[in-house]
Residue, then its C-alpha position, 0 to 999 in steps of 0.5 A: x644105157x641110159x633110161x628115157x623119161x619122157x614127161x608131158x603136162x596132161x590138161x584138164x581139156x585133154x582128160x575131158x577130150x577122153x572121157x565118153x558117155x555110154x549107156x549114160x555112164x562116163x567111161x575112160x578106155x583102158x589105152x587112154x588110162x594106160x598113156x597118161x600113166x604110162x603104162x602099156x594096155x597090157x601092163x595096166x590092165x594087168x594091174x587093174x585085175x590085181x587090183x581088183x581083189x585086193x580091194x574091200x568088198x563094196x557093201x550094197x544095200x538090196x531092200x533092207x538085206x546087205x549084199x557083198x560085190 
């Protein structure tokens, strides 16, 4: 059986069109991420949580003392 590859040229207008402000963050939903990677939401967010702790901690500086997130 034959394995269906269906490619399609994403614009830079089309990224624009999917990205929202809220709370005055840019903010891109996980369905809209999980089609231009071709994914299901489902299999990306999945891939999102493993991710997540694989990833170095990112270091903040909180008034002089160093914190780990």
């Amino acid at each position: 059986m034959e394995e269906k590859t269906e490619v399609f040229m994403i614009t830079e207008q089309s990224l624009q069109d999917r990205i929202y402000t809220i709370r005055e963050q840019k903010v891109m939903l996980d369905f809209e991420l999980a089609e231009i990677y071709g994914y299901t939401t489902t299999r990306f967010n999945e891939q999102v949580k493993n991710n997540i702790y694989t990833k170095r901690p990112k270091i903040l500086d909180m008034g002089g003392k160093k914190c780990y997130n």
